[in-house]
C-alpha positions in Angstrom: 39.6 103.6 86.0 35.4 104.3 86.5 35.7 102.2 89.6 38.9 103.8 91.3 37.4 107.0 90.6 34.1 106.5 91.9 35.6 105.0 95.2 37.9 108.2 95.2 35.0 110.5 95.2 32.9 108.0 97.3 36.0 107.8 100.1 35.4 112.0 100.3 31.9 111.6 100.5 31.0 113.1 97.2 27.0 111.6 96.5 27.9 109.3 93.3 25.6 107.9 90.9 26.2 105.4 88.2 24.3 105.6 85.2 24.8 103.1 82.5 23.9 103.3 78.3 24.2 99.5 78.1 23.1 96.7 80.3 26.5 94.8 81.4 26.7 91.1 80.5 26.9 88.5 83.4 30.2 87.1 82.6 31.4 90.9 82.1 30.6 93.2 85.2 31.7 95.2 87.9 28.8 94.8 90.1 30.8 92.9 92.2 33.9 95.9 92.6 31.5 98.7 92.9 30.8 100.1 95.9 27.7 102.0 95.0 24.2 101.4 96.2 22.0 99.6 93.7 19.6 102.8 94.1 22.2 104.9 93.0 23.1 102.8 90.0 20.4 103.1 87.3 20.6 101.8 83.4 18.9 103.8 80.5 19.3 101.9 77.6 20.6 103.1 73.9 19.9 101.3 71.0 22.1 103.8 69.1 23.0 107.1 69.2 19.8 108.6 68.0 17.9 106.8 70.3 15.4 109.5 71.1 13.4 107.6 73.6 16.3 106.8 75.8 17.6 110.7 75.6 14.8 111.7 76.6 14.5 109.8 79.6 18.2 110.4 80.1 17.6 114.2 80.5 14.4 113.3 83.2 16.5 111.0 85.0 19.5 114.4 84.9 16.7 116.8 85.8 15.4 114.8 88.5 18.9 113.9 89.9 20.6 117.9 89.6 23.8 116.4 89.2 26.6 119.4 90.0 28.9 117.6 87.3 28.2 114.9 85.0 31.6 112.8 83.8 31.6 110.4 80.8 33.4 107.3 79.3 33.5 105.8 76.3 32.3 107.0 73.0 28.4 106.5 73.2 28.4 107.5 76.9 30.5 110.7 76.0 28.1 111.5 73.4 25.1 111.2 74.8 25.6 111.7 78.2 27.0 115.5 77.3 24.1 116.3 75.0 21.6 115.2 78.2 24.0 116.7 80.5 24.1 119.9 78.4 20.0 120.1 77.8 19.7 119.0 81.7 22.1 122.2 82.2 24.1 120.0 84.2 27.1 122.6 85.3 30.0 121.1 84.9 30.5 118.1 82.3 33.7 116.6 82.4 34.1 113.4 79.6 37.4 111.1 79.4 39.3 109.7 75.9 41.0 106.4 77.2 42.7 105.1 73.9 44.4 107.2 71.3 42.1 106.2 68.6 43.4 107.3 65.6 42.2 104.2 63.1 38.9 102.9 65.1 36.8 106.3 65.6 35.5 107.6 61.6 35.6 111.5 60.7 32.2 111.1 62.0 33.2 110.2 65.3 35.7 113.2 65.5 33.3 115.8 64.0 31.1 115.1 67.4 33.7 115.2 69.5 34.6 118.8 68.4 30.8 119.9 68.6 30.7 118.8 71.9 33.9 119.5 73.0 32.9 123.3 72.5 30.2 122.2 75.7 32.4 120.2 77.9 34.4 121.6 80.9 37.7 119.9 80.6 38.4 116.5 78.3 40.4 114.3 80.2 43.2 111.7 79.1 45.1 109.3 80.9 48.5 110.1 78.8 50.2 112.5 76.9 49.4 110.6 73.8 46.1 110.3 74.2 46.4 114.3 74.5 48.3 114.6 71.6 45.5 112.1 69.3 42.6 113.9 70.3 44.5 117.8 69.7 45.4 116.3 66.2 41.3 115.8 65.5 40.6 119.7 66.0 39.7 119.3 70.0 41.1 122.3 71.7 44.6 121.7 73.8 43.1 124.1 76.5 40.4 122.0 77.1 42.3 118.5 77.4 44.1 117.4 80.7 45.9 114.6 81.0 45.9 112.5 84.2 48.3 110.2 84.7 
């Protein structure tokens, strides 16, 4: 899904950047699929969540890069990435739920998501189900869309 959409917005000439929270293991990449310049593909490293060195450098790299929208995936990439996108004042900040994930995120995990669902443009999901999940855990149904 990352990779179709990137090519998507690369085939209309939208100026993509790929910025990664974890390094990608050899035997597990998509170096190979992506069509984006190694210059426009940068890593900043998390440890954890609270990993204030990284956020920090997160928000630079943001600042530095004035990113129109900013659009997320997967838990620690939706959470950080929309708190540097928000402190960046990154504009838009758009962040997708691609599982319905009911028994594998903690109350925790769902408290966050609401904060910073209260900051995020639009929440998108892949299926009406997954729309349905993330309602059910307090996010607001006008700010999920579901793309098919």
């Amino acid at each position: 899904m990352v990779i179709d959409s990137m090519h998507e917005m690369l085939r209309r000439n939208i100026d993509v950047r790929l910025i990664t929270v974890y390094p990608e293991k050899p035997d597990v990449t998509f170096a190979g699929e992506l069509r984006v310049s190694p210059e426009r593909w940068l890593m900043v490293p998390f440890r954890r969540v609270f990993d204030a060195v990284a956020m920090f450098r997160l928000v630079v790299t943001l600042i530095r890069i004035k990113p129109h929208t900013v659009i997320t995936h997967l838990w620690l990439a939706n959470t950080v990435g929309r708190v540097a996108a928000l402190i960046a004042r990154v504009p838009n900040i758009f962040t997708f739920e691609h599982n319905v994930y009911d028994s594998i995120k903690s109350p925790r995990h769902f408290f966050v998501d609401r904060v910073l669902a209260t900051f995020t443009n639009r929440i998108l999901a892949p299926s009406l189900a997954i729309k349905k999940s993330v309602e059910q855990h307090g996010i607001n149904p006008k700010k999920v869309l579901v793309m098919h």
